[in-house]
C-alpha angles and dihedrals in degrees: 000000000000126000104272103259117221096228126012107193124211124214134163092224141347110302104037103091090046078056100054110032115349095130075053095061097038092058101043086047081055091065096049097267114154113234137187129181117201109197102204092216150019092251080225087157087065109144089223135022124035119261091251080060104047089049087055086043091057099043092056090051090042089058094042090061089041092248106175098217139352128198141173125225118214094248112136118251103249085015098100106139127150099232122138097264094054097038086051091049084052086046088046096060091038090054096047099050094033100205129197087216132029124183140194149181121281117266105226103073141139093234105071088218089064099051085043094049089053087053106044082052085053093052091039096049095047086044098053092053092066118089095206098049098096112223126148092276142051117275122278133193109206104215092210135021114196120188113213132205125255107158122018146004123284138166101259127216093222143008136217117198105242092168090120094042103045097103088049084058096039081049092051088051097055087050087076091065086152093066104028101037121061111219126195098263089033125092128238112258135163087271099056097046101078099305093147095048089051096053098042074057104052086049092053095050094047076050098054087043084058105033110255132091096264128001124181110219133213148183137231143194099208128044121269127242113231114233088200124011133271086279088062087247127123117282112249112237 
């Protein structure tokens, strides 16, 4: 059995963790905090790039933010269902890495992947936390689930400052050359028309609304427990 890890990150496909909280991950990589991304598919209905191409992609971005592993699950591109096979290979990755924090995309997306990936982590999560639900692994409660912004701009639950990392994300971004950037035999889409420069500008205007340069924003389901109280000072015990 593997180590237990501190965050395994969800994505559909390769990117969308970068997307979504890739100045996250560089600065909690930056601490010491051991990180892994599973991409639930190959993306091999990407409009642009092969699949041999995307994994070396990911690789690259997952290096730049110190992620300690990365790894793709067989799970077909546009095939994100919760049925019992899918949710049990999700189990499966929660159970063998055994992290304190998961985190997902945010359910509400344009690309239905990304709503259905949100949903099969939620499953997964729940369902590894149960003894008696037989996987490969022992059973593994997750203490905190965050959900994370691909498209769109929506009002967040919490933020994280990014301000020092935001180059490392803007870095991992640019890995992906097959999907930003439009080359000569390659066709237009949302992602090559400005989408870095889009998100490097979400992440400034959640950091103007709390008071630093860039700030990544997420969602949750639960309620979050303060480390210092609403003056920014240490809790008394």
């Amino acid at each position: 059995m593997n180590t237990p890890i501190d965050v395994l990150c969800f994505g559909a496909h390769a990117d969308d963790v970068e997307i979504g909280m890739g100045g996250t991950i560089a600065k909690l990589a930056s601490v010491g905090k051991r990180i892994v991304i599973c991409d639930l598919t190959e993306a091999e209905l990407s409009s642009n790039g092969t699949v041999e191409r995307r994994k070396k992609e990911a690789q690259h971005a997952a290096h730049i933010l110190g992620v300690e592993k990365r790894i793709t699950l067989p799970l077909k591109d546009r095939g994100l269902y919760l049925t019992d096979e899918h949710i049990r290979l999700v189990v499966d990755v929660i159970r063998e890495y055994r992290p304190t924090v998961v985190f997902a995309p945010y359910w509400e997306d344009r690309h239905p992947d990304h709503g259905n990936c949100s949903k099969l982590v939620d499953e997964a999560v729940f369902s590894a936390g149960i003894r008696k639900f037989i996987s490969s692994y022992d059973a593994h409660k997750v203490k905190k689930v965050f959900y994370y912004m691909i498209n769109g701009f929506y009002r967040p639950h919490v933020a994280f400052d990014i301000s020092p990392f935001i180059e490392k994300k803007i870095q991992s971004l640019k890995a992906y050359e097959s999907q930003f950037t439009l080359s000569p035999d390659g066709v237009a889409t949302p992602l090559t028309d400005g989408y870095i420069e889009a998100v490097t500008a979400r992440e400034r205007i959640l950091g103007k609304e709390v008071g630093v340069r860039y700030a990544e924003g997420f969602m949750t389901k639960q309620p979050v427990l303060l480390h210092h109280d609403l003056l920014g000072d240490d809790q008394c015990d």
